[in-house]
PDB file of N, CA, C and O in Angstrom:
ATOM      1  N   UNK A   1       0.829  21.213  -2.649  1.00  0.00           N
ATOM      2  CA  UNK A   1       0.377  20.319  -3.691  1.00  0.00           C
ATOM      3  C   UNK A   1       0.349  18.885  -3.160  1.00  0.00           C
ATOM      4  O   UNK A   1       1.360  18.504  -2.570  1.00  0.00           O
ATOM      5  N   UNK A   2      -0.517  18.173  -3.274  1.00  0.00           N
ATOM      6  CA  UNK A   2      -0.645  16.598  -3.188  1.00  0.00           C
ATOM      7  C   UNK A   2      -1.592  16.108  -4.449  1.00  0.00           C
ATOM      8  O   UNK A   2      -2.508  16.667  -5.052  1.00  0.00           O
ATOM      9  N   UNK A   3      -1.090  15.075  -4.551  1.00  0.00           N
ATOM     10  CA  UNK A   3      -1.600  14.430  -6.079  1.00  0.00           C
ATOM     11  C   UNK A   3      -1.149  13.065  -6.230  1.00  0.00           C
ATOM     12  O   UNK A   3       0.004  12.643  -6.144  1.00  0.00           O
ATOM     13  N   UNK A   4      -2.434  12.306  -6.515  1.00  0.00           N
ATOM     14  CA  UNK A   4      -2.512  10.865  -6.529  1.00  0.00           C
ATOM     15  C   UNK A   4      -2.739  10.211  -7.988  1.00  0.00           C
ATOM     16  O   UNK A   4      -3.932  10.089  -8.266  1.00  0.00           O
ATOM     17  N   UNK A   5      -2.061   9.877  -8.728  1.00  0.00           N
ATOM     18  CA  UNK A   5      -2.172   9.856 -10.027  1.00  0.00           C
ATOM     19  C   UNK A   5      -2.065   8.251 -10.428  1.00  0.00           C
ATOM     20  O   UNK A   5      -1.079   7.557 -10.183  1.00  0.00           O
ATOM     21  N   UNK A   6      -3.270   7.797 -11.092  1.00  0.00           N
ATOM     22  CA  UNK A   6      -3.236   6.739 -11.092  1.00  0.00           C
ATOM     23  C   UNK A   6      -2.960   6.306 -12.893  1.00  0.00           C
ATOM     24  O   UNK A   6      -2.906   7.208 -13.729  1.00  0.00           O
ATOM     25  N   UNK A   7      -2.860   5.336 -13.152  1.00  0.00           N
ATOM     26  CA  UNK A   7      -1.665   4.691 -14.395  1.00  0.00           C
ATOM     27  C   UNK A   7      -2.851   3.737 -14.884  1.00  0.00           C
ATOM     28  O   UNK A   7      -3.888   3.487 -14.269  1.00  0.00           O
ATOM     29  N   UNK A   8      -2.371   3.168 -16.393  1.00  0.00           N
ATOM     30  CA  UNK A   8      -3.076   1.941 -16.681  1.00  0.00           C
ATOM     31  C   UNK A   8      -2.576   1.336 -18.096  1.00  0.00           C
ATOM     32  O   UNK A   8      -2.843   2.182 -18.950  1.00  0.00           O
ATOM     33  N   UNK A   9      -2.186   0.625 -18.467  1.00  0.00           N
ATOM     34  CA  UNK A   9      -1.651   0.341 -19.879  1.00  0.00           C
ATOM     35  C   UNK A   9      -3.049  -0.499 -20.626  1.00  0.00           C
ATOM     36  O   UNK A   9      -3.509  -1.592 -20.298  1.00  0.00           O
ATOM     37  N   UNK A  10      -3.493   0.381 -21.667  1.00  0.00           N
ATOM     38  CA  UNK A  10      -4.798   0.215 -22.248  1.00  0.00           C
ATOM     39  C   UNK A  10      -4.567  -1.176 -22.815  1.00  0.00           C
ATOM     40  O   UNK A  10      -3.563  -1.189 -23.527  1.00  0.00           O
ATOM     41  N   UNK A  11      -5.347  -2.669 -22.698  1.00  0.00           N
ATOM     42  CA  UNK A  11      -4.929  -3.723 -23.669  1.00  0.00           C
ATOM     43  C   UNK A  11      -5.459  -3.924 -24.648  1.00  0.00           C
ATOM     44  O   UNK A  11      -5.440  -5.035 -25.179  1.00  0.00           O
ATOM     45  N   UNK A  12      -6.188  -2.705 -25.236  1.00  0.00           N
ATOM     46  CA  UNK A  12      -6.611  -3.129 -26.677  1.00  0.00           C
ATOM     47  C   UNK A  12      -5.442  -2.378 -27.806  1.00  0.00           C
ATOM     48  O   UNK A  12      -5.119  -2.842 -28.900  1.00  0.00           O
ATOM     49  N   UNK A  13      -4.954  -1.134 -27.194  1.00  0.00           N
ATOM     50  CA  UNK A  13      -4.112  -0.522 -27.916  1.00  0.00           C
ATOM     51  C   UNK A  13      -2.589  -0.340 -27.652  1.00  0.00           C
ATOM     52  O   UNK A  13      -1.862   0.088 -28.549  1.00  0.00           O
ATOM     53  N   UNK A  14      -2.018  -0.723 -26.197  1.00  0.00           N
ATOM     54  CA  UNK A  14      -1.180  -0.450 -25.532  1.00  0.00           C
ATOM     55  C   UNK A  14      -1.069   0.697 -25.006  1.00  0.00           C
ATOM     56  O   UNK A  14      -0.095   0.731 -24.255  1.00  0.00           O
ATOM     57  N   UNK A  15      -1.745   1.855 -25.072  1.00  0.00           N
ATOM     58  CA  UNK A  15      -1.549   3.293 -24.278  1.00  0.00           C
ATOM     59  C   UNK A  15      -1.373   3.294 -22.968  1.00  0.00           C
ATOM     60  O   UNK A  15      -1.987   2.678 -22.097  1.00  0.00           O
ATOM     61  N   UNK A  16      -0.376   4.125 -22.888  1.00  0.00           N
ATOM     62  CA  UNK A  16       0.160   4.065 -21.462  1.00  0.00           C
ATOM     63  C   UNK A  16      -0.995   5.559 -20.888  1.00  0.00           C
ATOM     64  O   UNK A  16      -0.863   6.682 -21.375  1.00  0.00           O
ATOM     65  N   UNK A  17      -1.753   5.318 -20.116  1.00  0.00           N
ATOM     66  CA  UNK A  17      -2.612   6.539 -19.574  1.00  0.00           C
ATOM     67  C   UNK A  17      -2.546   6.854 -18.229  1.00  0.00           C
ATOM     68  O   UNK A  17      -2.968   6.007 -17.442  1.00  0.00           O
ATOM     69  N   UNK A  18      -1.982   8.188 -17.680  1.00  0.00           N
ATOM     70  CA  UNK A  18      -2.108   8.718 -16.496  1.00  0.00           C
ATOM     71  C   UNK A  18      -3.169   9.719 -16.119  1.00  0.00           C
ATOM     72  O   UNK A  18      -3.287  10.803 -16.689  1.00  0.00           O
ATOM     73  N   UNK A  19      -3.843   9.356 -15.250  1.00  0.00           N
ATOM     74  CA  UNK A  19      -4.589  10.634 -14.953  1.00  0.00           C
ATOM     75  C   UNK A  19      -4.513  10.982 -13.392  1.00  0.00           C
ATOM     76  O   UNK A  19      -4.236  10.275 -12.423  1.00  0.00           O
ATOM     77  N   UNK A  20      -4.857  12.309 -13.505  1.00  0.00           N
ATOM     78  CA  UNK A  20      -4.461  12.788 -11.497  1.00  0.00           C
ATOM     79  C   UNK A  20      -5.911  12.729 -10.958  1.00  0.00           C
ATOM     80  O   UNK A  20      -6.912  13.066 -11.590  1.00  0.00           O
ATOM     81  N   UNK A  21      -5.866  12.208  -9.583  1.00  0.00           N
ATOM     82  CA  UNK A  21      -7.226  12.540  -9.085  1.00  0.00           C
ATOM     83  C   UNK A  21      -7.534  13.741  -8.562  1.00  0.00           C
ATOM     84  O   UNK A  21      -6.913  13.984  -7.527  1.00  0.00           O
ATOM     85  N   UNK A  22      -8.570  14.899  -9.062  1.00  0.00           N
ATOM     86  CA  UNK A  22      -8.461  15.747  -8.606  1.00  0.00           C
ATOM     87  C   UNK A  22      -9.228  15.945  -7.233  1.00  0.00           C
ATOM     88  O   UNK A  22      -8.778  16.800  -6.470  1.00  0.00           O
ATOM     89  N   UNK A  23     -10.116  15.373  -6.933  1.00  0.00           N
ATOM     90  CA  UNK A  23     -10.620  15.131  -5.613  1.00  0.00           C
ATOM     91  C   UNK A  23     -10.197  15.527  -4.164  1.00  0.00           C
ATOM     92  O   UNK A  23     -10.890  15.898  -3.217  1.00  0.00           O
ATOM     93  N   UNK A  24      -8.495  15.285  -4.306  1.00  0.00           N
ATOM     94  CA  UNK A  24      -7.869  15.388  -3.044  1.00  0.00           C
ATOM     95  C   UNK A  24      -6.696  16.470  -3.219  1.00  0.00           C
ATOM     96  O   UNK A  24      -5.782  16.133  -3.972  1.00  0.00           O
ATOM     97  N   UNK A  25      -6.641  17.344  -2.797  1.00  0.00           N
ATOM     98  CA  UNK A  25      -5.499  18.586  -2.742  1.00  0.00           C
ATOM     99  C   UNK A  25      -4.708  18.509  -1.432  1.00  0.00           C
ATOM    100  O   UNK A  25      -4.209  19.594  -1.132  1.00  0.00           O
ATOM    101  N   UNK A  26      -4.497  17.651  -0.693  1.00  0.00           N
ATOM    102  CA  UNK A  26      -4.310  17.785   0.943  1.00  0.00           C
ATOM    103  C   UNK A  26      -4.131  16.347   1.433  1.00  0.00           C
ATOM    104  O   UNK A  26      -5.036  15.595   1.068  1.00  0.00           O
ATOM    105  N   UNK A  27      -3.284  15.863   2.087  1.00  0.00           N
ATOM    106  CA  UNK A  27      -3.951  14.324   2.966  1.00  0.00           C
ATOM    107  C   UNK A  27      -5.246  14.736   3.750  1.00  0.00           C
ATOM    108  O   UNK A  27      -6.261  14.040   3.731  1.00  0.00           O
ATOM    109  N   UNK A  28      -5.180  15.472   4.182  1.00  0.00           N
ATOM    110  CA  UNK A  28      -6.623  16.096   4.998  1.00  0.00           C
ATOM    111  C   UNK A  28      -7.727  15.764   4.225  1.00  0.00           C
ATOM    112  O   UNK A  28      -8.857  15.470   4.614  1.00  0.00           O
ATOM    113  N   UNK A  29      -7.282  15.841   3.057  1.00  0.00           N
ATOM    114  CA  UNK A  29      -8.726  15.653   1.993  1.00  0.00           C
ATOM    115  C   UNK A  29      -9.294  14.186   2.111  1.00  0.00           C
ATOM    116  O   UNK A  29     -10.490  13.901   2.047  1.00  0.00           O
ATOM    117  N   UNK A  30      -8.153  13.213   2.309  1.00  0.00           N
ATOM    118  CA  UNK A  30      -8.277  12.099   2.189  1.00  0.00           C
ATOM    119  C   UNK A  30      -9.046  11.423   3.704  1.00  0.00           C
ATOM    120  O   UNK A  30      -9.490  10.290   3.521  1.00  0.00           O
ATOM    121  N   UNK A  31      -9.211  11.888   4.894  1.00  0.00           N
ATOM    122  CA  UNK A  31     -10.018  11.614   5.482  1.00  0.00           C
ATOM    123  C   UNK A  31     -11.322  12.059   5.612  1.00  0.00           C
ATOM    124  O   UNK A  31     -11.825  12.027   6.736  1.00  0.00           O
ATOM    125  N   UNK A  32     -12.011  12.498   4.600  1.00  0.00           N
ATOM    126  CA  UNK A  32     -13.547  13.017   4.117  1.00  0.00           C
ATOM    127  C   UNK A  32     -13.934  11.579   3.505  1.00  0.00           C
ATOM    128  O   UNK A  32     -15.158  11.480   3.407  1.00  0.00           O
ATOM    129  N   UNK A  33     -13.412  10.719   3.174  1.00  0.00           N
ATOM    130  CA  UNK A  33     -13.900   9.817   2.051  1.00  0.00           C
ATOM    131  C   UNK A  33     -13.748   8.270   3.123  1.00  0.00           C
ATOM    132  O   UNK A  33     -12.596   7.946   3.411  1.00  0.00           O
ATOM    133  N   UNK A  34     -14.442   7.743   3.445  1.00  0.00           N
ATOM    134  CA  UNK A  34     -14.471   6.601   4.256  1.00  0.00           C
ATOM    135  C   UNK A  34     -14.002   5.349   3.918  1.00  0.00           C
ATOM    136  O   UNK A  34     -13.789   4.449   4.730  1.00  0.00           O
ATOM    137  N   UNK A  35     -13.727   5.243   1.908  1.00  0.00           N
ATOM    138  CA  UNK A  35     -13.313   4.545   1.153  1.00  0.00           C
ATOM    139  C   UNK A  35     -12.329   5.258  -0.054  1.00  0.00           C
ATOM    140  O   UNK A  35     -12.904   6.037  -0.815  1.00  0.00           O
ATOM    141  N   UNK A  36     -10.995   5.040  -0.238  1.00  0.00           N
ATOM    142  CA  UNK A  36     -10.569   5.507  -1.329  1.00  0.00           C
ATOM    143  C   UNK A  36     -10.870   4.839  -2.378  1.00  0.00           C
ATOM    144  O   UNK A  36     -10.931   3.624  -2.193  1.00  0.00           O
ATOM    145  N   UNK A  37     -11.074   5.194  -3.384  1.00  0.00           N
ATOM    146  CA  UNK A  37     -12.041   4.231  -4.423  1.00  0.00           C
ATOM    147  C   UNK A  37     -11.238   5.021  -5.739  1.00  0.00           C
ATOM    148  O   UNK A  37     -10.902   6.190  -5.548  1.00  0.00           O
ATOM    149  N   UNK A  38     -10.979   4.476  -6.869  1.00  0.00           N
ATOM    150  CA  UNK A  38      -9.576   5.034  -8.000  1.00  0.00           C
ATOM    151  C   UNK A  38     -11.044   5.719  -9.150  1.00  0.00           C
ATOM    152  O   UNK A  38     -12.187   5.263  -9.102  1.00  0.00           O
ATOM    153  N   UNK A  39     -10.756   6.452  -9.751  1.00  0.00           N
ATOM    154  CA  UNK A  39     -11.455   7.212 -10.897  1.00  0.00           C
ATOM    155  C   UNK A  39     -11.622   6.514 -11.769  1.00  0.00           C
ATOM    156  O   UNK A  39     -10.888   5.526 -11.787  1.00  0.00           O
ATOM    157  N   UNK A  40     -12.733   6.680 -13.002  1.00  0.00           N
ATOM    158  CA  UNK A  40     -12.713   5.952 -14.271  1.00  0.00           C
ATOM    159  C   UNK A  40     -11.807   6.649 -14.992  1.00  0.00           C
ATOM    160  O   UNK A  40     -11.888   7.876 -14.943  1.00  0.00           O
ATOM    161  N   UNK A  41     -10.677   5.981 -15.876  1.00  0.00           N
ATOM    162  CA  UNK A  41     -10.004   6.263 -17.097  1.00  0.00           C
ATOM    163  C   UNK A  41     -10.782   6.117 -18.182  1.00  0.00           C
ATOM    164  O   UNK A  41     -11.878   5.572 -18.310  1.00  0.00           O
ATOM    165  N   UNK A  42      -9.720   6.957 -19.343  1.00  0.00           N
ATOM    166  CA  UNK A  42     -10.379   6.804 -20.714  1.00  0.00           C
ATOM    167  C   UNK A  42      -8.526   6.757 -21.403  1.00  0.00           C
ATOM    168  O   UNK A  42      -7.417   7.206 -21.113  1.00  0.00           O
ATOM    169  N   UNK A  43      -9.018   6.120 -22.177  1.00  0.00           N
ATOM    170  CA  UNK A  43      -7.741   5.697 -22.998  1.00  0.00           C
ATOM    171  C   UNK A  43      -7.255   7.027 -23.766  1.00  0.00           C
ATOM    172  O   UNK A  43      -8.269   7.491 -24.289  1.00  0.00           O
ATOM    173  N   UNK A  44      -6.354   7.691 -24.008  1.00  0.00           N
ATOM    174  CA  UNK A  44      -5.668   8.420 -24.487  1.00  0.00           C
ATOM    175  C   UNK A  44      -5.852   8.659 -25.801  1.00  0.00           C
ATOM    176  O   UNK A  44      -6.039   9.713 -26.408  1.00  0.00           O
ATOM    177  N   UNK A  45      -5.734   6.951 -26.346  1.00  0.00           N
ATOM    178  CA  UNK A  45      -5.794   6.938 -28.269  1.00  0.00           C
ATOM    179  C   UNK A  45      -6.595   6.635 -28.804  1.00  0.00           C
ATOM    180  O   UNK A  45      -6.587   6.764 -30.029  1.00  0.00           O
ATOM    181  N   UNK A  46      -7.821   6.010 -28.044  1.00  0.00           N
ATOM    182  CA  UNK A  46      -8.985   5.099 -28.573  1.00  0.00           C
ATOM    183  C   UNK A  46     -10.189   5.749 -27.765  1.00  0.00           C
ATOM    184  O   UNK A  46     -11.218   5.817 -28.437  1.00  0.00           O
ATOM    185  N   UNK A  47     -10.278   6.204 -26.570  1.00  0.00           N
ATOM    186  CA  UNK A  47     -11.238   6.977 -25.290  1.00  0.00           C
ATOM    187  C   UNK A  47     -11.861   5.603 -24.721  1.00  0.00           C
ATOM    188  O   UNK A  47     -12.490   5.525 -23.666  1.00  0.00           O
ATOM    189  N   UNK A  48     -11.599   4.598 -25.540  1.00  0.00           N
ATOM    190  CA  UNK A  48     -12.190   3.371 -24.077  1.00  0.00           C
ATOM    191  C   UNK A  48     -11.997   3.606 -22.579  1.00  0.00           C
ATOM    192  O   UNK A  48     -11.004   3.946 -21.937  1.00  0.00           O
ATOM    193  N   UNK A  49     -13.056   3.366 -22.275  1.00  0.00           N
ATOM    194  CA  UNK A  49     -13.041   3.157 -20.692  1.00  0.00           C
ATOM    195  C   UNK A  49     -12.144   2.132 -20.249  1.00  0.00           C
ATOM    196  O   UNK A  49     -12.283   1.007 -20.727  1.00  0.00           O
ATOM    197  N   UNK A  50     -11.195   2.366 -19.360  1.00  0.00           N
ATOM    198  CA  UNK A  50     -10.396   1.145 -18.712  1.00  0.00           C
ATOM    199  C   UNK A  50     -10.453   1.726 -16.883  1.00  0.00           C
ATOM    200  O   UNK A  50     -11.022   2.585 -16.211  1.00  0.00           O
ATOM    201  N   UNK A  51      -9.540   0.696 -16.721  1.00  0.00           N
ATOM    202  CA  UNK A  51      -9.375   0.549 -14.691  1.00  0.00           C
ATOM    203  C   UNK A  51      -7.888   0.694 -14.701  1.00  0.00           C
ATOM    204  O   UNK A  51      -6.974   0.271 -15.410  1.00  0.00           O
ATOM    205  N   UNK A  52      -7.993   1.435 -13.668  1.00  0.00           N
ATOM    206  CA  UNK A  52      -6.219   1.951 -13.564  1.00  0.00           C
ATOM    207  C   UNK A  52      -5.469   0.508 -12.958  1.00  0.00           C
ATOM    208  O   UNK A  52      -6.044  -0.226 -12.153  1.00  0.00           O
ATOM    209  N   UNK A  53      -4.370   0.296 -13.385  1.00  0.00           N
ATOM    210  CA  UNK A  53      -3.885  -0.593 -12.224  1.00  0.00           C
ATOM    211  C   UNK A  53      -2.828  -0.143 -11.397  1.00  0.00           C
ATOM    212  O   UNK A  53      -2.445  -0.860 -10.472  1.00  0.00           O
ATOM    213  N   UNK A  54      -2.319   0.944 -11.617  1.00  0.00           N
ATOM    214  CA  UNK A  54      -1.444   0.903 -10.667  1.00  0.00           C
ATOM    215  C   UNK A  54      -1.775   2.643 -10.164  1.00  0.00           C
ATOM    216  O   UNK A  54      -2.610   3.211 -10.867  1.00  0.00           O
ATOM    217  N   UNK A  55      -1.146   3.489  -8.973  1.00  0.00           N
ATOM    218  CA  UNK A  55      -0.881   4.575  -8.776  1.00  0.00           C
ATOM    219  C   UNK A  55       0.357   4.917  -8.088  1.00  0.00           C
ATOM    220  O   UNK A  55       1.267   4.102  -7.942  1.00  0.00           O
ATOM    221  N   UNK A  56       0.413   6.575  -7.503  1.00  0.00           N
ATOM    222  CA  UNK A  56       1.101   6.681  -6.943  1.00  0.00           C
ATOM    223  C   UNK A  56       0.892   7.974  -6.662  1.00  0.00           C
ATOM    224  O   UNK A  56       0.223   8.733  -7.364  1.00  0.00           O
ATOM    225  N   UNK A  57       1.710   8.398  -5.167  1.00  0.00           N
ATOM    226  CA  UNK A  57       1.292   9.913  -4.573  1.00  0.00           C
ATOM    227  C   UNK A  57       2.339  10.597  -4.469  1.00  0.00           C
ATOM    228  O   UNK A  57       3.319  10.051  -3.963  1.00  0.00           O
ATOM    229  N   UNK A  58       2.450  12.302  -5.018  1.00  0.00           N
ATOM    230  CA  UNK A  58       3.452  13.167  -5.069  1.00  0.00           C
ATOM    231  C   UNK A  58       2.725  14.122  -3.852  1.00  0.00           C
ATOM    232  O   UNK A  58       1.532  14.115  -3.551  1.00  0.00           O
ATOM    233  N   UNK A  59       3.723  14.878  -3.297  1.00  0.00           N
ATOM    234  CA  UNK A  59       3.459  15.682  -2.284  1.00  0.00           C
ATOM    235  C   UNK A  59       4.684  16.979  -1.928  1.00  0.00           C
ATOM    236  O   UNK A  59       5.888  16.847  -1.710  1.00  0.00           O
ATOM    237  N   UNK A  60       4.029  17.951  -1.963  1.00  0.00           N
ATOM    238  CA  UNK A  60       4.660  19.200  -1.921  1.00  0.00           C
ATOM    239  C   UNK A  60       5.749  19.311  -0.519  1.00  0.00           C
ATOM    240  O   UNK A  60       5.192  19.535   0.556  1.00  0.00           O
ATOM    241  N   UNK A  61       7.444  19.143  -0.518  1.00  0.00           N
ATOM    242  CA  UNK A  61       7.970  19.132   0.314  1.00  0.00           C
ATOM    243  C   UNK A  61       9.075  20.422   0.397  1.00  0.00           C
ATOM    244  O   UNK A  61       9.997  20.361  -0.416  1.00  0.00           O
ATOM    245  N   UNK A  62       9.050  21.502   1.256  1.00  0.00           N
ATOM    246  CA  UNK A  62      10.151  22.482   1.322  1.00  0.00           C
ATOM    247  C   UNK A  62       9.852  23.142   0.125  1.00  0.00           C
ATOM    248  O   UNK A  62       8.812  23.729  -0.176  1.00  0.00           O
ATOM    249  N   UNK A  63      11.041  22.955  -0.631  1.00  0.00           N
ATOM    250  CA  UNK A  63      10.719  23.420  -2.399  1.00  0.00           C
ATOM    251  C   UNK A  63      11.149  23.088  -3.299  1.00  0.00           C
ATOM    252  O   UNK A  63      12.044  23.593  -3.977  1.00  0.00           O
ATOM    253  N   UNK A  64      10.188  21.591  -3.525  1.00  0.00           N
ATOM    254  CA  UNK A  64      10.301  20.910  -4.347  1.00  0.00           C
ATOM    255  C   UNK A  64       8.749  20.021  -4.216  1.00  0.00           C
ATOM    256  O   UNK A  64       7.791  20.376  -3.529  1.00  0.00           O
ATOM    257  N   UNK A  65       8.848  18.582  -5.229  1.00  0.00           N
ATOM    258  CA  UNK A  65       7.786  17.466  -4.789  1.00  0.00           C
ATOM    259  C   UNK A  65       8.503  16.655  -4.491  1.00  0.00           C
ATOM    260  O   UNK A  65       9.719  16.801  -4.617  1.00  0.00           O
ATOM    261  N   UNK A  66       7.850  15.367  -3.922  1.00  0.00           N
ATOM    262  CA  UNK A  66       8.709  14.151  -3.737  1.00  0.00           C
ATOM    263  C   UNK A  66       7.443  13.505  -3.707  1.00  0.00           C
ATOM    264  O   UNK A  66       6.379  13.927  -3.255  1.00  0.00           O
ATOM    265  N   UNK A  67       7.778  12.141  -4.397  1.00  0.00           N
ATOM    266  CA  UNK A  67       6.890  11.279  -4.805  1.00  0.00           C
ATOM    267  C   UNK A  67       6.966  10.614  -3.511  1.00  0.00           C
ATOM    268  O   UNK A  67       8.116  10.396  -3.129  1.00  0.00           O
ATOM    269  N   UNK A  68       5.570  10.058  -2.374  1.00  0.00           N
ATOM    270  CA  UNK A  68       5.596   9.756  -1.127  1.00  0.00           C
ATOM    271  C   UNK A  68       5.770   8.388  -1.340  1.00  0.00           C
ATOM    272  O   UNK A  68       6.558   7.638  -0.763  1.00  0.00           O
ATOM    273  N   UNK A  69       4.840   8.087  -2.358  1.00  0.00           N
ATOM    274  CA  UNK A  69       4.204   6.338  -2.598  1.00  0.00           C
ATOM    275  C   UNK A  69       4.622   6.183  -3.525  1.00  0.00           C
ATOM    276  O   UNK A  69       4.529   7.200  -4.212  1.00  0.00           O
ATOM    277  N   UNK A  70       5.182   5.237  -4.100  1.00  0.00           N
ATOM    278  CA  UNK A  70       6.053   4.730  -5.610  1.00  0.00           C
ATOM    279  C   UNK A  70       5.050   4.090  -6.049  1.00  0.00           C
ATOM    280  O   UNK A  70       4.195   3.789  -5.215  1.00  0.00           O
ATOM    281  N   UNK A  71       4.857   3.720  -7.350  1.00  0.00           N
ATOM    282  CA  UNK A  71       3.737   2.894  -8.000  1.00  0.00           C
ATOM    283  C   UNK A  71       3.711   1.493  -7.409  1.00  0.00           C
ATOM    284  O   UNK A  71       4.517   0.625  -7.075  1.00  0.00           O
ATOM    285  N   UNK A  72       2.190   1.720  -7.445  1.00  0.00           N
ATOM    286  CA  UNK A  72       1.975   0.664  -6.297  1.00  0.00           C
ATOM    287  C   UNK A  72       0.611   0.326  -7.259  1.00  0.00           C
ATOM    288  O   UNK A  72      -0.165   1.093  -7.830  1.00  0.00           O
ATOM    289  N   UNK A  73       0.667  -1.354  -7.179  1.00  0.00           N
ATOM    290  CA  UNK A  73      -0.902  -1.835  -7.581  1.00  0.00           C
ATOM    291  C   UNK A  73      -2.103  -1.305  -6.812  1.00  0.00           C
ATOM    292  O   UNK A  73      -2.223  -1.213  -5.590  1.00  0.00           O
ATOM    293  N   UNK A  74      -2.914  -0.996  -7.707  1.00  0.00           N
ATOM    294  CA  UNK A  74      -4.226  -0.292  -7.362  1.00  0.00           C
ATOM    295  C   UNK A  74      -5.219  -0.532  -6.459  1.00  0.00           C
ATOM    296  O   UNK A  74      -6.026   0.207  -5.897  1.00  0.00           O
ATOM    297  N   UNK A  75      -4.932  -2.128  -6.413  1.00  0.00           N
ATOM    298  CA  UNK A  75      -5.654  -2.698  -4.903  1.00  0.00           C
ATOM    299  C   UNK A  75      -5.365  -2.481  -3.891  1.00  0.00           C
ATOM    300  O   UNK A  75      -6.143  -3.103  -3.167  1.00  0.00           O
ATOM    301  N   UNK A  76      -4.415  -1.741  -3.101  1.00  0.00           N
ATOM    302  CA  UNK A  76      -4.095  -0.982  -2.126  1.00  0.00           C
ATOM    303  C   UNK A  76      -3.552   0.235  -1.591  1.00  0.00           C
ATOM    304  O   UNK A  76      -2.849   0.546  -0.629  1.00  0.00           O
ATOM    305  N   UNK A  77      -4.306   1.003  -2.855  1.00  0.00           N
ATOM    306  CA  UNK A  77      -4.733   2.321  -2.827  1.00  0.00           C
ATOM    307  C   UNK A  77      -5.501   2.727  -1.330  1.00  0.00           C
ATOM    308  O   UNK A  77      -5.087   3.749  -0.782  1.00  0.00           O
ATOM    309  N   UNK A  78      -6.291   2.175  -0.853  1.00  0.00           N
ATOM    310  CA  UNK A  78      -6.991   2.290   0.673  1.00  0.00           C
ATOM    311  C   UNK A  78      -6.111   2.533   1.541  1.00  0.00           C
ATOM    312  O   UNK A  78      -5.951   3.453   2.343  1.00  0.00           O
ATOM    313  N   UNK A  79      -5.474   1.470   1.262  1.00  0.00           N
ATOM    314  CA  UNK A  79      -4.297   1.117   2.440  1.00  0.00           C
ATOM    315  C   UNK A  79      -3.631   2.270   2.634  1.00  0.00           C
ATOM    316  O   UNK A  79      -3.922   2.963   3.609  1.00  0.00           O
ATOM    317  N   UNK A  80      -2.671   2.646   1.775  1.00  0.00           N
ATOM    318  CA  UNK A  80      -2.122   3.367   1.273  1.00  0.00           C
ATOM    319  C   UNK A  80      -2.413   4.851   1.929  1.00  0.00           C
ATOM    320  O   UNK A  80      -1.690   5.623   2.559  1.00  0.00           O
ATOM    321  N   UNK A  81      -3.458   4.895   1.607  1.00  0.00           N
ATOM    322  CA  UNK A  81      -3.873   6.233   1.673  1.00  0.00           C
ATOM    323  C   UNK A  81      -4.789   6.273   3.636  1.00  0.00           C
ATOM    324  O   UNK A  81      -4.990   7.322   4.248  1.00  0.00           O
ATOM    325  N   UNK A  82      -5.004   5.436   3.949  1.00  0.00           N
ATOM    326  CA  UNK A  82      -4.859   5.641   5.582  1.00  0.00           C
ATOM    327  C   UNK A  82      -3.216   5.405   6.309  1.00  0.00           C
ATOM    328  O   UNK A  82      -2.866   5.565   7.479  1.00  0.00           O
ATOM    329  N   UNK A  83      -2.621   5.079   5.410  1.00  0.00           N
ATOM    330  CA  UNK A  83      -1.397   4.874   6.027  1.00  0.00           C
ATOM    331  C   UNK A  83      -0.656   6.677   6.134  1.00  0.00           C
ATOM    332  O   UNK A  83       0.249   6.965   6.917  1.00  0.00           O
ATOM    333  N   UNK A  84      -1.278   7.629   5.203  1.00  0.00           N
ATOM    334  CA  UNK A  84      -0.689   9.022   4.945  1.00  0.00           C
ATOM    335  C   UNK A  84      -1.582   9.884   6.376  1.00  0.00           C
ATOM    336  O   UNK A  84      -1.143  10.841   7.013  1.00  0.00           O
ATOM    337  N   UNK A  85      -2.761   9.258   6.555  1.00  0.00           N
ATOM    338  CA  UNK A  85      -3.688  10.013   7.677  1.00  0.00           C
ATOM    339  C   UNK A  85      -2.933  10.196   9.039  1.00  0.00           C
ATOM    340  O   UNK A  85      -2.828  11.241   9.681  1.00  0.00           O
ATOM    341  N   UNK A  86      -2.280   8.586   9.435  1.00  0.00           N
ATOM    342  CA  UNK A  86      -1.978   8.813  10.605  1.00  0.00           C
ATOM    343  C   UNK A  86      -0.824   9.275  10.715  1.00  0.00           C
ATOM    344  O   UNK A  86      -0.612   9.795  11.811  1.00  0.00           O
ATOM    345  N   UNK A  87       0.384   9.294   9.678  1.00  0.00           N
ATOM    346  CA  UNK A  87       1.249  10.045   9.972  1.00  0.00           C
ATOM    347  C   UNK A  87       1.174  11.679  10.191  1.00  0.00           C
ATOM    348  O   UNK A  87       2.187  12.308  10.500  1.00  0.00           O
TER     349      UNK A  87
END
């Protein structure tokens, strides 16, 4: 399992909204894409469109998950995610 789940606190209503990207199942997945670029949200309570601001990456270890990347602002999601390639 790997899963990049990005966050956003809606400001018209306050909803706290998570959604997972399903795109990537693998770090492997993550070097197909030349740009990591975050998904459109929809608000939970209202369905407005919003922009995530923050994420973070869980990853299947032994037997269990462990969250790799702690929430991290959304602008260096890229980073982030070439930083998982070369390890």
């Amino acid at each position: 399992m790997f899963s990049i789940n990005y966050s956003a606190r809606h400001k018209e209503c306050g909803e706290l909204t998570i959604l997972s990207d399903h795109r990537f199942k693998s770090r492997d997945d993550l070097k197909l894409y030349p740009a990591i670029t975050p998904v459109k949200m929809h608000c939970r309570k209202c369905y407005l469109e919003m922009e995530p601001t923050h994420f973070e990456i869980w990853e299947s270890v032994r037997l269990g998950v462990e969250k790799i990347v702690d929430e991290t602002p959304i602008d260096r999601l890229d980073e982030e995610c070439r930083k998982l390639t070369k390890s």
